[in-house]
matplotlib code that plots the C-alpha trace (Angstrom):
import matplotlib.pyplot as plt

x = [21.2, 24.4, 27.6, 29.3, 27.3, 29.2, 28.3, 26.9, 24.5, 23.5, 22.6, 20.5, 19.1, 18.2, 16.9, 14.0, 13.1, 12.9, 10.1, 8.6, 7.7, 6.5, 4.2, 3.2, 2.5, 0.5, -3.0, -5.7, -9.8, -11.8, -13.7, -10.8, -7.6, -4.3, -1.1, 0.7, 4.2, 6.9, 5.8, 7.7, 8.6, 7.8, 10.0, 13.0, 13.6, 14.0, 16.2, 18.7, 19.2, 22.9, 25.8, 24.2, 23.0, 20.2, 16.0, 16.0, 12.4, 12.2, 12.8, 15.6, 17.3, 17.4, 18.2, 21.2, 22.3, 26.2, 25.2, 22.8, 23.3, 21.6, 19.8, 18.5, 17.6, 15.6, 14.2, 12.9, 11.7, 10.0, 8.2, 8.2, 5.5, 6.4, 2.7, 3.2, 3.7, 0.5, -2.3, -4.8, -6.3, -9.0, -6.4, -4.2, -7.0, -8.5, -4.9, -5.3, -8.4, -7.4, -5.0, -7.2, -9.7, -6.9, -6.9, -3.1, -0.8, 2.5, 4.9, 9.0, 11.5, 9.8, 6.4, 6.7, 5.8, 2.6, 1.4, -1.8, -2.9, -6.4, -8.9, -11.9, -14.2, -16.8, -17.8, -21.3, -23.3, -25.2, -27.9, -29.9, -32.6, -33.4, -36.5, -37.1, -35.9, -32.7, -31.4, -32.0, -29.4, -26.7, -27.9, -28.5, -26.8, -24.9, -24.9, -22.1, -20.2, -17.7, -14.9, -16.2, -13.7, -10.8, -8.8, -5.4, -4.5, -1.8, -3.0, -1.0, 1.1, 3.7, 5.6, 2.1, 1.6, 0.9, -1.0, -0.9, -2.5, -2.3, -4.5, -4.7, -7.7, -7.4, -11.3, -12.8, -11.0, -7.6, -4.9, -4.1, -6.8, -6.1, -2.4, -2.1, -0.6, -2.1, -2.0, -3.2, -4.3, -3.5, -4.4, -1.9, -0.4, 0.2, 1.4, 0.4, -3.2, -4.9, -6.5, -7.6, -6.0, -4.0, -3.8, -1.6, -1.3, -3.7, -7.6, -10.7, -11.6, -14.8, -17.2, -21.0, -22.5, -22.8, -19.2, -17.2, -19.4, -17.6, -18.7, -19.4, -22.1, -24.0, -27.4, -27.7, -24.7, -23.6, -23.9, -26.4, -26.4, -25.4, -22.6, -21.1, -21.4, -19.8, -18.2, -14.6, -12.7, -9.4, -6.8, -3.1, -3.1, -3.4, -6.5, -7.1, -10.7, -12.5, -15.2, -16.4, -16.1, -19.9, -19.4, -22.1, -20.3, -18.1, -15.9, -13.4, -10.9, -8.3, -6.0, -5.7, -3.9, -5.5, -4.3, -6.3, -8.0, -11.1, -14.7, -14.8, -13.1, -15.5, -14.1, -10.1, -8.4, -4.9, -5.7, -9.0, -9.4, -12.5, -14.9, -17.5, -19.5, -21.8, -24.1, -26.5, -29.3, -30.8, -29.2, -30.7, -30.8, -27.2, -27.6, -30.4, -32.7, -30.9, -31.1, -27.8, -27.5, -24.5, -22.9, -19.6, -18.3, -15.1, -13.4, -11.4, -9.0, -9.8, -6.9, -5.4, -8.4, -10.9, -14.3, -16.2, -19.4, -20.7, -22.8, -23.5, -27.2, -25.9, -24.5, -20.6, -21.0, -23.4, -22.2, -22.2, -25.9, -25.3, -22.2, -21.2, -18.1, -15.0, -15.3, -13.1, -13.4, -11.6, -13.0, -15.8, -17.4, -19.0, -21.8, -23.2, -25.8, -27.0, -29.8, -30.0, -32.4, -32.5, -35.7, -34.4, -35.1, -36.0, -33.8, -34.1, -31.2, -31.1, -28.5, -28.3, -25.2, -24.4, -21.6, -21.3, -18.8, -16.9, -15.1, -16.8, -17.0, -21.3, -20.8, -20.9, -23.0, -24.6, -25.2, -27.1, -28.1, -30.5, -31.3, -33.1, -33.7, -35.3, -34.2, -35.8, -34.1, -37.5, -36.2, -35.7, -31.7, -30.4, -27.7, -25.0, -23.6, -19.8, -19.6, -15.9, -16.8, -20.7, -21.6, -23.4, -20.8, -21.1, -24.3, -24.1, -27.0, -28.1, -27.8, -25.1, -26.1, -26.0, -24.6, -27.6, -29.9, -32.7, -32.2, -33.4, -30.5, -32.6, -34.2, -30.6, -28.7, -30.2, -33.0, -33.1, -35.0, -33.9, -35.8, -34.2, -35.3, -32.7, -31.8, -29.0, -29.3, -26.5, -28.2, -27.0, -25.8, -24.5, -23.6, -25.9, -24.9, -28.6, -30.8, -31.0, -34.1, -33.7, -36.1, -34.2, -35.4, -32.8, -32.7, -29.7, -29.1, -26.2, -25.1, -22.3, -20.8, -18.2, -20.4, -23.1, -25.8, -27.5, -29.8, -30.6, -33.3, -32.9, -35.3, -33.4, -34.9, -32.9, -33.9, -34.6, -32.7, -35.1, -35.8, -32.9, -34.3, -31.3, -30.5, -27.4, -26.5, -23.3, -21.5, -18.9, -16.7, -15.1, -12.9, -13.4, -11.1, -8.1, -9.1, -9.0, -10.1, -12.9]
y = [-181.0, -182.3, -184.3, -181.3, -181.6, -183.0, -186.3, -185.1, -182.8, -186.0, -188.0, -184.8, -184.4, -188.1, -188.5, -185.7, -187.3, -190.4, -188.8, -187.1, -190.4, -191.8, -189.1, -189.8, -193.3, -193.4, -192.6, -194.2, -194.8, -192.5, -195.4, -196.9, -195.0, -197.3, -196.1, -196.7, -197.8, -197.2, -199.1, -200.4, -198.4, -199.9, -197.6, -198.2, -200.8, -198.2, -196.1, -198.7, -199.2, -198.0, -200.1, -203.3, -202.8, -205.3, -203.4, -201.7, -202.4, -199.7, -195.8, -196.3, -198.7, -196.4, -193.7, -195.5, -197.1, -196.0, -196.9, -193.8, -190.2, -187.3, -186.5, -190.3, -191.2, -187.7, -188.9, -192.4, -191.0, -188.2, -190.6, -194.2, -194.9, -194.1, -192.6, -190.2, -187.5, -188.4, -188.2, -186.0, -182.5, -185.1, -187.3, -184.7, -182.7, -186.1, -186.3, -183.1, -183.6, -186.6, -184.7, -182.0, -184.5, -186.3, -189.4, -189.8, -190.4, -190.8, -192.0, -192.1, -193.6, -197.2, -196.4, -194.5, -191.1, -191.2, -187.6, -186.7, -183.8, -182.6, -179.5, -178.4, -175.5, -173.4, -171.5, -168.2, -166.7, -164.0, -161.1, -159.4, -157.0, -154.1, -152.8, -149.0, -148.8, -151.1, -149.4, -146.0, -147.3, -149.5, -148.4, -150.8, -154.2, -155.8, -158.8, -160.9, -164.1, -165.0, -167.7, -168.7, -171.5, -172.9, -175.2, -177.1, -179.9, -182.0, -184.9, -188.4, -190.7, -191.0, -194.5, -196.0, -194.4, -190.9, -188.4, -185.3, -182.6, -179.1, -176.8, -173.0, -171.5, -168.9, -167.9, -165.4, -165.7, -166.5, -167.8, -171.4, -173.3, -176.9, -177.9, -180.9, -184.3, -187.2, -190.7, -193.0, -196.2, -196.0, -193.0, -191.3, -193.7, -192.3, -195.6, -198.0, -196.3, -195.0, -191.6, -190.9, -189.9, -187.0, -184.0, -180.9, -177.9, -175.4, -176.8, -176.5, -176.1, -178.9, -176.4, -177.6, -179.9, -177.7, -175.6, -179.1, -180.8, -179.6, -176.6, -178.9, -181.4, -178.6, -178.3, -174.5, -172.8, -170.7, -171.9, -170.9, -167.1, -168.0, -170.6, -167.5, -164.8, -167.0, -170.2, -170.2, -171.6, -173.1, -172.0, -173.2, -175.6, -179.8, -181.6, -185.3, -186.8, -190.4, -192.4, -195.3, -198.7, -199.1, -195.4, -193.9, -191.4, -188.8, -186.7, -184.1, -181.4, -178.8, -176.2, -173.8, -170.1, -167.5, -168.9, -166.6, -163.6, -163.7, -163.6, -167.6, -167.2, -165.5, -165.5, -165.0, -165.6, -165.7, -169.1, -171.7, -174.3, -176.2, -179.3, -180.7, -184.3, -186.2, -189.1, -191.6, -192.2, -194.2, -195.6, -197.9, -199.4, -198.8, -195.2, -194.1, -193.7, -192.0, -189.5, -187.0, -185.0, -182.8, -180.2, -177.6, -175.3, -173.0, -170.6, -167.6, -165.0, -162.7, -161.5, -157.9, -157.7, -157.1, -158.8, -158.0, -160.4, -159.4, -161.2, -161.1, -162.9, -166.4, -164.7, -164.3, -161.4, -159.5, -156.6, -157.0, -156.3, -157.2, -155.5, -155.0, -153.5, -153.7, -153.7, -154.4, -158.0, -160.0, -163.6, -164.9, -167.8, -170.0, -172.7, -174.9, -177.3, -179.3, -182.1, -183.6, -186.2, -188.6, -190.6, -192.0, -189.0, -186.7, -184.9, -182.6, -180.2, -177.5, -175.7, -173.1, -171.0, -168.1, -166.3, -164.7, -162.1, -161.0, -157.4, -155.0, -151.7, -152.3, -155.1, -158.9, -159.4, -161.9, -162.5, -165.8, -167.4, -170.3, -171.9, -174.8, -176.4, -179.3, -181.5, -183.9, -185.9, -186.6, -190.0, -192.3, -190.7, -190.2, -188.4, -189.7, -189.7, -189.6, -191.8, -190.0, -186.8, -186.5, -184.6, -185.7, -186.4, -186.5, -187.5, -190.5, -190.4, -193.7, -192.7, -191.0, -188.0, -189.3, -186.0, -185.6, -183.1, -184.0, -187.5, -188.4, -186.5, -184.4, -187.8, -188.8, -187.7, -187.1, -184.2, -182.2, -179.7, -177.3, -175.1, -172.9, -170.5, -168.7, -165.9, -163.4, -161.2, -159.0, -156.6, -156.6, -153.5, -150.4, -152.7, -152.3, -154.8, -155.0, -158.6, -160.4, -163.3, -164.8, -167.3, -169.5, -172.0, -174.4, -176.8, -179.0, -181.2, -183.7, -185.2, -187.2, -187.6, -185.4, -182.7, -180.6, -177.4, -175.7, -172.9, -171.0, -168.0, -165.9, -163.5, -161.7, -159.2, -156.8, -154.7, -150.9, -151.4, -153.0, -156.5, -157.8, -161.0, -162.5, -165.6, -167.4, -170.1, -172.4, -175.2, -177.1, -180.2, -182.3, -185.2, -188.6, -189.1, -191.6, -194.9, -193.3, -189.8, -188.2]
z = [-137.1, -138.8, -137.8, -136.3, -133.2, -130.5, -129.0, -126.3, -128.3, -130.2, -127.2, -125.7, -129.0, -129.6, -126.7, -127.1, -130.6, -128.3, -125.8, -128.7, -130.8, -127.4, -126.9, -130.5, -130.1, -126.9, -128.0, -126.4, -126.3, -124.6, -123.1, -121.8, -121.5, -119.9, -119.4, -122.6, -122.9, -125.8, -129.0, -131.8, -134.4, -138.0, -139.9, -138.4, -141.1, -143.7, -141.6, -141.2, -145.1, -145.0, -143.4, -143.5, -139.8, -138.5, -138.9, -135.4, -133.4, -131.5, -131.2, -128.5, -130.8, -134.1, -131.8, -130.5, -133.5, -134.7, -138.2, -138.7, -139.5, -137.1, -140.3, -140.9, -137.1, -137.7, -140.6, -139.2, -135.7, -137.1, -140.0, -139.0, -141.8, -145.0, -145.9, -142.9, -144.6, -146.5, -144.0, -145.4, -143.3, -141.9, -140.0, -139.0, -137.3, -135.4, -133.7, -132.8, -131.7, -129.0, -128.2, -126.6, -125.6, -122.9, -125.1, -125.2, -122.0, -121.9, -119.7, -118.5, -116.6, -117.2, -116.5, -112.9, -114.2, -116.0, -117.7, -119.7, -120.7, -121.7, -121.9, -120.5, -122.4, -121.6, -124.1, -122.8, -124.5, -122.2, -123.1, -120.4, -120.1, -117.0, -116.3, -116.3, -112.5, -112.9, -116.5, -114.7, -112.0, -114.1, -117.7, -120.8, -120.2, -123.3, -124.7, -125.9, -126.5, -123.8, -122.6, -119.0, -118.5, -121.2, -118.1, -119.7, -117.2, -116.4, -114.7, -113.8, -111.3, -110.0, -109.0, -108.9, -105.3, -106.1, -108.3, -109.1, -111.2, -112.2, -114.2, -115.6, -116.4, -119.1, -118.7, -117.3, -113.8, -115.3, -113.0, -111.3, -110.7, -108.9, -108.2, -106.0, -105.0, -103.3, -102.6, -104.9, -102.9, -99.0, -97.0, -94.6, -91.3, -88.0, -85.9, -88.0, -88.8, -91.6, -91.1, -94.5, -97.8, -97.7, -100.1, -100.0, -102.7, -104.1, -104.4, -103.2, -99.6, -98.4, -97.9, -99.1, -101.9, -105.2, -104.3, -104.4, -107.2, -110.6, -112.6, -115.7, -113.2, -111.8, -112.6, -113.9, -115.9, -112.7, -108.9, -106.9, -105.0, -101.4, -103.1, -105.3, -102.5, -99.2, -100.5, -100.7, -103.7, -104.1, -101.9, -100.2, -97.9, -96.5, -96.4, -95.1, -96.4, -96.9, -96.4, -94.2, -96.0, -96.3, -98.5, -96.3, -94.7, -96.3, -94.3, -95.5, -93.0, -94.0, -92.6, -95.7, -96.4, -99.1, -102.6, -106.0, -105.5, -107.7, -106.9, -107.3, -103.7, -101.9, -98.0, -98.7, -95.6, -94.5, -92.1, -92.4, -90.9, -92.7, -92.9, -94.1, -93.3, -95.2, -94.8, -97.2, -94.9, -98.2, -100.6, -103.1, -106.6, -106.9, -106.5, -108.4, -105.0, -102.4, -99.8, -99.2, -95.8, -95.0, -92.8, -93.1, -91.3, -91.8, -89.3, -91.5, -90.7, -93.1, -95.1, -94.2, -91.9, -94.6, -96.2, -99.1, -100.2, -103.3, -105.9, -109.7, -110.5, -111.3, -114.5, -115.0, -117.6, -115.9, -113.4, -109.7, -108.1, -104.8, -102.5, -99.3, -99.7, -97.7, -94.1, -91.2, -89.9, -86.9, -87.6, -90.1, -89.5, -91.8, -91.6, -94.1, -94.3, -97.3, -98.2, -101.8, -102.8, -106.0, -106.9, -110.5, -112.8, -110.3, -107.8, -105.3, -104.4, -101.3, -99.3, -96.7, -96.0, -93.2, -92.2, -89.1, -89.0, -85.8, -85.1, -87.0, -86.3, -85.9, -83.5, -85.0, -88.2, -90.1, -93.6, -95.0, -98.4, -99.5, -102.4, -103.8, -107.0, -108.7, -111.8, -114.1, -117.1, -119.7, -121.3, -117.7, -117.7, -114.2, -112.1, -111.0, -107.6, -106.2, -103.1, -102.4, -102.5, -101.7, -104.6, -108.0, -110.7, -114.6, -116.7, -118.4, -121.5, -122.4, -126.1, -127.5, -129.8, -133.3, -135.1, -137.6, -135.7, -138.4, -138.4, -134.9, -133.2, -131.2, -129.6, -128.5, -125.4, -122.3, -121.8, -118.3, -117.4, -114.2, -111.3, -108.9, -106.4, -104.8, -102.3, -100.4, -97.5, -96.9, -94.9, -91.4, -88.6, -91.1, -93.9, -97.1, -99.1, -100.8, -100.6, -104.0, -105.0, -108.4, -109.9, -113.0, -115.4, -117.2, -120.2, -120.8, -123.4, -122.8, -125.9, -124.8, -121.6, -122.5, -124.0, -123.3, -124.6, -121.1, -121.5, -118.5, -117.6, -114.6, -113.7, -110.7, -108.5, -105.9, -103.5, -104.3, -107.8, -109.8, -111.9, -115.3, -117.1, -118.5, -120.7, -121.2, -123.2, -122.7, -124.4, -122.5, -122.8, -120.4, -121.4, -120.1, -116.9, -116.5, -114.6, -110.5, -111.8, -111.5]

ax = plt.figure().add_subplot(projection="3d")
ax.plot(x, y, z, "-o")
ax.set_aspect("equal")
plt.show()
């Protein structure tokens, strides 16, 4: 990068160093992460040391300065502290590390584009076991190590009014995964009234309590049966939500297209219109008593005329057990209801799902699911519950985990320990889609907020093909959010 760029290469190239040591600069706590601005630059003292010029403050003043060389205004940018270049392995991996873990934000054009960016992980690790009757039909199952979720985002505002984020999952159902904008403070006004805030662009649709509560809250490692075989995921569309200013009542509606094709978005469909309402009949001690009720429904043209429900047993790695197979469809209509109940420690979790299905060649069918599910933390930790959204949000232990495992670390974090019975039918006219009963058992260990071990057993049962006991084990993280995120 010498002198015989021209000047307008200089400016373009200055101003990149420019963003560049702002993105450098802006680190922040995880505990409490603002929106940075630009910072002074300390070594822009010794990059003035020719030509007599005044020690330029700041990176927009060393990179407009007619006393300094492309080379030097390189030099000073790129190492505004002389021991830069001396950090040892130890410091250069921590930046790294806050990197990954959303801790820095930057932002442009004075402060009305805010971006962060962060990563979500998690990491399986699955083996099962067939009885005689199942390995007869799908063989020996293996075992192995796999990447269920690694999510980059790009989260942030823009001119303090909206914000926006966008993901890609590069896990096992690689593609897109949310990509929206939103208001940030007031909801949408049609003559003067607020109707709620508005969304539009690729998420997910408001259909019952464990499909909308994150991946990384849920109580087990995978959603429950009738959630993974009839739920749909995130697709195209608008959505208006919000709740009543007591935070009683929830209420979410959507008009939505068919956005990624993957079995995380069981009912594609080419036009949905879907909703879901929820209500707090009790609430109490700020939360930790409470009593959730809620109903969905979703009306779905199903996508080149076609449905397929299939399940795997609330395992990602493990094959398909439970299939219907393609079959012509006019309309499919979905209805959720949900009840969720939190006495401190203890909660109580159930949800029952059925879709009928219009147009077939046997006449109108109808599938259903249920599940329910019970949790206890050991040590007086509790979940947490979004008033927003209606669904239980991230564990907060009341000790950290220390880091030494044999020096009391097991004793830290928060202890839960996980039941669920659960069950699909998708039997129905001259479809054979099997009926599926699994009976699971979870630990989880959460050592942080951002981090935590879940163990899960699932003893899964299906109709005429025999029993598979499987175990998986998972390790996620999930960066602390920006103030307003969830």
């Amino acid at each position: 990068m010498g002198r015989c760029l021209s000047g307008t290469h200089r400016i373009v190239v200055r101003t990149v160093l420019v963003l560049l040591v702002a993105a450098a600069g802006s680190g922040a706590r995880a505990d409490d992460v603002p929106t940075p601005t630009t910072t002074p630059t300390p070594g822009a003292e010794a990059a003035s040391r020719e030509g007599g010029a005044e020690p330029a403050s700041t990176a927009a003043e060393i990179v407009n300065s007619p006393e300094l060389s492309d080379e030097e205004v390189t030099d000073a940018l790129l190492h505004p502290y002389p021991e830069e270049a001396d950090k040892s392995l130890r410091e250069k991996a921590k930046a790294f590390r806050d990197a990954a873990r959303g801790l820095l934000v930057w932002d442009f054009f004075d402060g009305r584009l805010t971006v962060r960016g962060h990563m979500r992980l998690q990491l399986d690790g699955t083996t099962a076991k067939g009885d005689s009757t199942f390995e007869a039909i799908h063989g020996e199952l293996d075992s192995g190590v796999d990447v269920r979720r690694l999510q980059f985002f790009a989260q942030g505002t823009i001119d303090d009014h909206l914000r926006y984020s966008a993901s890609f999952n590069f896990g096992a159902d690689a593609g897109f995964g949310e990509v929206f904008i939103e208001g940030r403070h007031e909801g949408l006004r049609v003559f003067g009234y607020n109707i709620g805030q508005f969304r539009v662009g690729i998420f997910q649709e408001p259909f019952g309590f464990e499909r909308v509560m994150s991946s990384y809250y849920t109580g087990f490692i995978e959603r429950s049966l009738p959630v993974w075989t009839f739920s749909p995921g995130n697709n195209v569309g608008y959505m208006l939500h919000d709740t009543t200013e007591n935070k009683r009542f929830s209420w979410s509606l959507g008009f939505f297209s068919f956005g990624q094709t993957n079995e995380a978005n069981a009912s594609n469909s080419n036009l949905s219109v879907t909703g879901r309402l929820t209500g707090l009949p009790i609430y109490r001690d700020g939360g930790r008593r409470l009593l959730h009720l809620g109903v969905s429904f979703s009306t779905r043209d199903p996508k080149d005329s076609h449905i397929r429900y299939r399940s795997r047993p609330e395992a990602r790695f493990v094959d398909f057990l439970a299939d219907t197979g393609e079959f012509d469809a006019g309309r499919i209509r979905l209805f959720g209801v949900e009840a969720v109940s939190l006495h401190g420690p203890l909660s109580f979790q159930s949800e029952f799902i059925m879709s009928e299905t219009d147009g077939t060649d046997w006449g109108d069918l109808t599938f259903w699911g249920a599940y329910a599910q019970v949790s206890y933390f050991l040590r007086g930790d509790h979940r947490t519950y979004d008033e927003q959204l209606g669904v239980f949000s991230r564990v907060q232990p009341k000790k950290r985990y220390s880091g030494k495992p044999f020096k009391g670390g097991f004793r830290s974090g928060a202890w839960e320990l996980t039941g669920r019975i659960s069950n699909i039918d998708l039997e129905d006219g001259g479809v054979h889609g099997g009926k599926m009963l699994n009976l699971s058992f979870g630990v989880n260990w959460y050592l942080s907020p951002t981090s935590a071990v879940k163990l899960n057993y699932i003893n899964s049962d299906v109709d005429d093909q025999g029993r598979v006991n499987i175990v998986v084990l998972r390790y996620q993280f999930r960066p602390l959010p920006i103030p307003g995120w969830r």
